[in-house]
N, C-alpha and C positions, 0 to 999 in steps of 0.2 A: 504494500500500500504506500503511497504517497505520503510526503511529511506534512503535509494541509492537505485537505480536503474543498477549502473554498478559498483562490488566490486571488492576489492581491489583479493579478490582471484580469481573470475572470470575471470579477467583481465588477469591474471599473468597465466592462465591456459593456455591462447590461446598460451602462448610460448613452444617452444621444451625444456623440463627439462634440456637437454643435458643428463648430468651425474644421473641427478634426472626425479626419475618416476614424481613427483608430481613439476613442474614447480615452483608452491608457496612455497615448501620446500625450495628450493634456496632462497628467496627472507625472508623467516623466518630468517634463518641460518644468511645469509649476515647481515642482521638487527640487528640480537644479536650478531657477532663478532664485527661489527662495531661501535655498542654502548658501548660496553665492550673496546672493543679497545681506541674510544676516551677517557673513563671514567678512563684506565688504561695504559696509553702510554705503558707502560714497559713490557706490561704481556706476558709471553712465548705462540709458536704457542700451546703449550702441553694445557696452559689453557686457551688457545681461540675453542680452539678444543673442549674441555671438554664443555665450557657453549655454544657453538652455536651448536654441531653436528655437524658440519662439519669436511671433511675429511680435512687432512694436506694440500694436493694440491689446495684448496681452498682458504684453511687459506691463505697459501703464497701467489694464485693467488691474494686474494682479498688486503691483508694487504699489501705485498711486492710489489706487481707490480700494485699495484694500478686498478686491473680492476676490472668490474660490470655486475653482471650477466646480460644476455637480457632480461630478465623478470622484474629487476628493474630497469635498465632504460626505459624501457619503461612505467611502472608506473610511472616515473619522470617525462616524454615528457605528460603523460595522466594529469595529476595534472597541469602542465603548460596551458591547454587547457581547465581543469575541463570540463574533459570525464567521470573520476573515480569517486566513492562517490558521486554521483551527486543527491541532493536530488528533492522529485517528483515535485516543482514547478517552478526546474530553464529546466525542459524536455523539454519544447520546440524544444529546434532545433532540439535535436537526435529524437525526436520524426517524426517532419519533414520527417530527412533523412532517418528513418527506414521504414514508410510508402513509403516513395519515392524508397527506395533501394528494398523493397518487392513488386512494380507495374511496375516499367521502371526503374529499376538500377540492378546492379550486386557487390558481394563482392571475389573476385579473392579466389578462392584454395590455392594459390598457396603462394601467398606474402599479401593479404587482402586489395590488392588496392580495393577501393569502387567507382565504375561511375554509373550516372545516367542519365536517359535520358531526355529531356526536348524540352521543343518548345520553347525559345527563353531565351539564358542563363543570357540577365539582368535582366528579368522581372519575373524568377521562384521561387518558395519557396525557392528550395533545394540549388541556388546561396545563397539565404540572410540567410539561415542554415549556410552552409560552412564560410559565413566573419562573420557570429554572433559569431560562436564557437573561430574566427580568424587562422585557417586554411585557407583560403584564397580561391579563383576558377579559376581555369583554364579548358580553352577546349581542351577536348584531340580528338584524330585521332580515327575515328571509321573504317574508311574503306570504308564507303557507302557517296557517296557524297550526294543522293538523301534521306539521313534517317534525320533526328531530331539529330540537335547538341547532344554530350554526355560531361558531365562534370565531375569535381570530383578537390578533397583538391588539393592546391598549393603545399602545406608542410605536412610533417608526415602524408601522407594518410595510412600507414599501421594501424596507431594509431588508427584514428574514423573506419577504417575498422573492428581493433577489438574490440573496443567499440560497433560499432553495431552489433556486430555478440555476446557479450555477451547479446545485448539484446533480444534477440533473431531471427535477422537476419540472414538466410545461407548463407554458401558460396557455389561459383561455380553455378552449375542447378541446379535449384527450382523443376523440376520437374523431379529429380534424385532423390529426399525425400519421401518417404514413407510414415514418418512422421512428413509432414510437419504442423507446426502449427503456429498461431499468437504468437506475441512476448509476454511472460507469461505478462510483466507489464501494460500491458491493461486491465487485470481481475479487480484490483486493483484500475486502475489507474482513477483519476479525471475524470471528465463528458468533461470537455474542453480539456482535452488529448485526448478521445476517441473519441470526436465529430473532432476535428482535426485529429485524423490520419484516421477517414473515409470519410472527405472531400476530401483528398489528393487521396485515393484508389479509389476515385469516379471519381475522376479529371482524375487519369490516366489509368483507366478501363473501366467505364460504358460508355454502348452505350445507346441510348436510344431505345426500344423495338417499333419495327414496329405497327403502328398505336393506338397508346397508349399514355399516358404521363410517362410511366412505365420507368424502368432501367433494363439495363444486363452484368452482368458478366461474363466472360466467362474466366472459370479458370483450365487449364488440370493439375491439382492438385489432392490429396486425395478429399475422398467423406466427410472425416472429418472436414478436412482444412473447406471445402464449407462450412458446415453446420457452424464450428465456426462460420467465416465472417458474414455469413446469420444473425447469433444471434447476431454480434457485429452491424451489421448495424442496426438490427428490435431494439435491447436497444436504440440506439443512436436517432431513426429517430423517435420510440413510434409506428410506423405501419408496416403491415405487409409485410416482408421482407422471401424469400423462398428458398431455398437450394434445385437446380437439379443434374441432374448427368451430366453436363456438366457445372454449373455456381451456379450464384445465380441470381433471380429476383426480383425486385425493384418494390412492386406494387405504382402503380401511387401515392396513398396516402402518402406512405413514399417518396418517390423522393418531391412529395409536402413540405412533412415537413421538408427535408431537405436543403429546397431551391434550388432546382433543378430544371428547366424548360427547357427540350430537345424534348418537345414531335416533334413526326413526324407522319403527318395525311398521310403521303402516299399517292399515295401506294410508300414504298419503296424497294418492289422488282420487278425488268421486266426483270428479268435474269430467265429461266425456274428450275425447282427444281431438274428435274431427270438426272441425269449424264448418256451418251445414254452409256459413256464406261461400267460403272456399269450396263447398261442395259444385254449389247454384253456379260458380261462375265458370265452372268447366263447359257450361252449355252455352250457346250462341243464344246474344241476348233478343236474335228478330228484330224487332221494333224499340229496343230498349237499349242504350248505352250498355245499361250495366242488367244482367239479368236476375241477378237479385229485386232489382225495380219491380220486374215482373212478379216474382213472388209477391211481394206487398201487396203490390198492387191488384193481384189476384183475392189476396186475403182481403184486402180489405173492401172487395165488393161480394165477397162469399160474406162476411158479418154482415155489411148492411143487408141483405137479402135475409140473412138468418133474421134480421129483428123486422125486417117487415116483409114479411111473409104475402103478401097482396101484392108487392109493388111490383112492375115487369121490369123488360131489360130495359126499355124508354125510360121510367122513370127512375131506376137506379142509373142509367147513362149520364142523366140530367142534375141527378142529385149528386152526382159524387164529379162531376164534369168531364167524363171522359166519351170516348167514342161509341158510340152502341156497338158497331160492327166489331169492335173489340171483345166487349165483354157478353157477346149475343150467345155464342157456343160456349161460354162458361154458365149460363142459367139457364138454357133451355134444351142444351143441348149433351148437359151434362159433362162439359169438356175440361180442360185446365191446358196452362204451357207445360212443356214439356220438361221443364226444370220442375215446375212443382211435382209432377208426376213420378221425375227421379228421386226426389225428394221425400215423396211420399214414400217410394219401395225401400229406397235405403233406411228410412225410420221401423218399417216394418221389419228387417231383418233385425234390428236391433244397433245396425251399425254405426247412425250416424250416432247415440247415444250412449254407444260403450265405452265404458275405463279401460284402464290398462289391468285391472281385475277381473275384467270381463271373458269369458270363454267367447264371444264375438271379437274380440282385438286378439287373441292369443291367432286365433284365425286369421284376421286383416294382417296381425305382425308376419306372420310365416309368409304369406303371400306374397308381401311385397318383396321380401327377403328371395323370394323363388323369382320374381320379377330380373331384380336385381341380377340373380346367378342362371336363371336358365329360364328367362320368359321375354314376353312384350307388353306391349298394351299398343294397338294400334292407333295413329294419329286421327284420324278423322271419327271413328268411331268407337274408342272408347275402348274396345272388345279385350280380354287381356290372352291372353293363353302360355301355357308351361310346359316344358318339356320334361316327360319323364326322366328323373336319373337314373343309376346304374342298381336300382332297384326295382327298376320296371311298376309295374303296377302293385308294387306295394310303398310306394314313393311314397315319402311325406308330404304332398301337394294333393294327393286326394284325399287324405286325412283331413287336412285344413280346408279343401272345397265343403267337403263335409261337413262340419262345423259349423261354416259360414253359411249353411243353410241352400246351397247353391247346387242345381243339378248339373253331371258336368258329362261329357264325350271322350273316349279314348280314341285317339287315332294311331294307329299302329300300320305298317308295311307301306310307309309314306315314302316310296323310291330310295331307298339309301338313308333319309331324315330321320333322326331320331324321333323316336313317337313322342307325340303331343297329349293334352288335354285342355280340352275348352270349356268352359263355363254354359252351358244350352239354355238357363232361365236367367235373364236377368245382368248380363254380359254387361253392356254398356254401363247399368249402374256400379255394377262390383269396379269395375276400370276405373270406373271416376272416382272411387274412395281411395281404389290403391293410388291415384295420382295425387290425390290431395296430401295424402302419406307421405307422401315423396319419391313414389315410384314412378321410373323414368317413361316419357310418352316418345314411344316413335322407336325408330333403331340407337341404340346404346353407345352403337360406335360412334355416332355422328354428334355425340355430348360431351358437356362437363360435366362428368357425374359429382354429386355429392352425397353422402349418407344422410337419411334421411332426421332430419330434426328430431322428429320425437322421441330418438334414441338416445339424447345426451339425456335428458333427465329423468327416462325410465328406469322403472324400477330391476334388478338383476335378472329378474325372471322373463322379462322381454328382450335386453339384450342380449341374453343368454340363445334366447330361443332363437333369433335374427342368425344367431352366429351358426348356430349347427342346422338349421335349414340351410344356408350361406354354402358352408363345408360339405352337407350331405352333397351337394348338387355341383361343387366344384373343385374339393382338394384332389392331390394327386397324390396316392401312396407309391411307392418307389421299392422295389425288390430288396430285400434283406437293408433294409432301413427300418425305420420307425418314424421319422419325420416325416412331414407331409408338404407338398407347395402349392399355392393357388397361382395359377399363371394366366391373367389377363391382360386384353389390350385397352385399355383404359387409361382416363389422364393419369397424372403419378400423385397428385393430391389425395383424389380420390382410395388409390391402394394405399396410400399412408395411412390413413384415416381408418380403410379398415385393416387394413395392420394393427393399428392401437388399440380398433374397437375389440379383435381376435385376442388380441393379449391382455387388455382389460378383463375381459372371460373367462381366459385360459390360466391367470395370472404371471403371467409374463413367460417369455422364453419365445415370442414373436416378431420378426424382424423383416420388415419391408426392402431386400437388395435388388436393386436396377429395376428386371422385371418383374420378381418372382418372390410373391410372401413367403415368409418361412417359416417353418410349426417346427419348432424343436419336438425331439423324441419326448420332453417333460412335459411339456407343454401339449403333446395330442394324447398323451396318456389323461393329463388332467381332462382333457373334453369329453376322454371315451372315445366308441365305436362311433367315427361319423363316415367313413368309407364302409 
């Protein structure tokens, strides 16, 4: 590590040079007039100019009228507070506050006010930061009566604001950075710095992952940022610690070793997974921007009718202002759009309503996962279809059509083709839930795949299941081995991803090289029989 942590030209950069490109120049300059100056009362501006570089109106500024550039006083104000020069074992506080300021705090754009957020301002770190440095704490005005007090320094907050922003805290949105990254002096830095500023990250991030003793992070950051964190926290904690494309996860061991105990045995979700709007909007909206509209708008001339039962399709046309010819085959003719209609059958199965509890999602999860590894869904209509694996018809995809309630077709002695299965009742709606899921529409190859969202914060038993449907249908076992490889042509994010998601599962021993995931022999022992 470094002998400071926050220098003296660091510092002086965060000011506007004014007249100087280089901010610290000023702060050179002034330093050697002014030491020349005391050492030589008498010396002309011509050889104050000469030994400092600076221009005349300087000279004069600084000698004649006595003023200081804002670059060095605020090194002044920073030295009074010992912000600057700050060697690595007095970091504590800024340490603190930079954890704190990069979880639930902010450092202004604009003037480098620094607040943070907190749940009760006597009792937080970031309070006994601010009176340690002797900056003091006060509560400021958030706006939201119903949010978590926000605080920040008494005095000179511009000061620790650019102190923490040399250490490498941003200002303004964090998630306006591209290149955001952890503050460099963690690389370096002490085992007790780094193990504190990831308790702090813990304290004001991690959730605890559904039915696990696990942790989660959920960070709409670079994919770099993540993986940093991910490695700062797997050093810190000694276990394994994993970087997704939406967070980082905290396997149960490390949350262990870091003294963490949040588990939640669940179940902690009874909210349904599929959003019916995202259902609605897979359909062409006809007449309507958006075909959600349609749904509404449907409903809401089915109630008026429901409460006046007399009225025709004129005069519910006229009373609710819309077209007759529009809503003419919704009341007489018994009709609806055809989103409501998918709407309605997907309600019927259960699907658009199920949890991750539900023996309808254990179904929908599998599915999509077969999508994923050995299926489609076609672009124009929805349709999905799976190709048997090397189980033939006793595949795990008629199982889970099963389930899902869905009559399905084997097709077998398809010219050379592996035999198929398609869904014969109800096709087009089952396609549209797997797509809302995040199962890919159209040919695979022609994508960016990405693992579907709902698996970062399901609970084990769905991840689980995604992963050995996954493997039944794609790993490769290898003669007098025991390791297994999944080899696809897919972007490389995407086998990353499920790389991690495989070794999350399997508890580690999975490794994503050039083309080809790799299943250590421990690691396909831990999953069991999936070839």
């Amino acid at each position: 590590m470094t002998d400071t942590v926050v220098s003296e030209v660091a510092f002086a950069r965060t000011y506007d040079g004014g007249d100087y490109e280089d901010a610290w120049a000023a702060v050179e300059q002034y330093r050697r007039a002014i030491t020349y100056h005391t050492d030589n009362p008498d010396a002309e501006i011509a050889t104050l100019m000469r030994v400092s570089g600076a221009s005349r109106n300087s000279i004069v500024s600084w000698i004649t009228d006595g003023a200081t550039p804002p670059p060095v006083k605020g090194l002044y104000t920073a030295y009074d507070y010992s912000v600057v020069t700050v060697p690595p074992e007095d970091i504590t506080a800024l340490n603190v506050l930079a954890a704190h300021a990069l979880t639930a705090g902010s450092i202004s754009e604009h003037n480098y006010q620094p607040t943070f957020t907190v749940d009760a301002p006597a009792n937080s770190l970031a309070a006994n930061a601010l009176e340690l440095l002797g900056f003091g704490c006060q509560e400021l005005e958030n706006g939201a009566a119903d949010s978590n007090p926000t605080i920040g320094p008494a005095t000179d907050a511009a000061i620790l604001g650019r102190a923490l922003t040399v250490l490498g805290v941003p200002t303004g949105n964090k998630t306006d950075y591209e290149d955001l990254s952890l503050p460099p002096y963690l690389h370096d830095a002490p085992d007790p710095v780094r193990r504190q500023f990831v308790d702090i990250y813990l304290e004001n991030r991690a959730r605890p992952k559904a039915g696990s003793a696990g942790l989660i992070i959920t960070e709409d950051r670079p994919q770099s940022y993540r993986e940093m964190l991910a490695e700062l926290i797997e050093s810190v904690a000694g276990e394994r610690v994993t970087a997704t494309k939406h967070g980082v996860t905290i396997s149960a061991d490390a949350a262990r070793s870091l003294g963490i105990d949040r588990r939640d045995d669940g179940p902690t979700y009874d909210e349904p997974v599929i959003d019916p709007d995202a259902f609605a909007r897979t359909y062409q909206g006809g007449g309507y921007d958006d075909p959600v509209a349609a749904v509404e708008e449907y409903r809401t001339v089915m109630d008026y009718a429901a409460d006046h039962p007399d009225a025709g399709s004129q005069a519910i046309a006229t009373a609710l202002d819309l077209p007759r010819s529009r809503i003419r085959t919704w009341l007489e003719d018994d009709g609806s759009p055809d989103v409501v209609r998918g709407l309605e059958t997907a309600r019927e199965y259960g699907w658009l309503v199920a949890t991750y509890d539900d023996p309808e999602f254990t179904a929908l999860n599998t599915l999509v996962a077969d999508i994923f590894s050995g299926g489609s869904i076609t672009d124009e209509t929805y349709v999905p279809s799976f190709t048997l694996n090397h189980r033939g018809e006793d595949s795990h995809v008629l199982d889970a059509l099963e389930l899902a309630g869905v009559e399905y077709q084997v097709l077998v002695d398809r010219d050379g083709r592996a035999d198929e299965v398609r869904p014969t009742t109800d096709a087009s709606v089952l396609g549209r839930v797997l797509a809302v899921l995040g199962a890919p529409v159209g040919p695979k190859a022609n994508q960016r795949l990405s693992l579907p969202g709902y698996l970062e914060d399901a609970p084990d038993e769905i991840r689980e299941q995604f992963v050995y449907a996954y493997l039944e249908n794609r790993a490769i076992a290898h003669e007098g081995k025991e390791t297994l490889t999944i080899r696809e042509d897919r972007n490389q994010d995407y086998l990353e991803s499920l790389a991690a998601l495989i070794d999350d599962v399997a508890g580690g021993g999975v490794q994503f090289s050039e083309r080809d995931i790799v299943i250590s022999a421990d690691a396909a022992r831990s999953l069991g029989q999936v070839v």
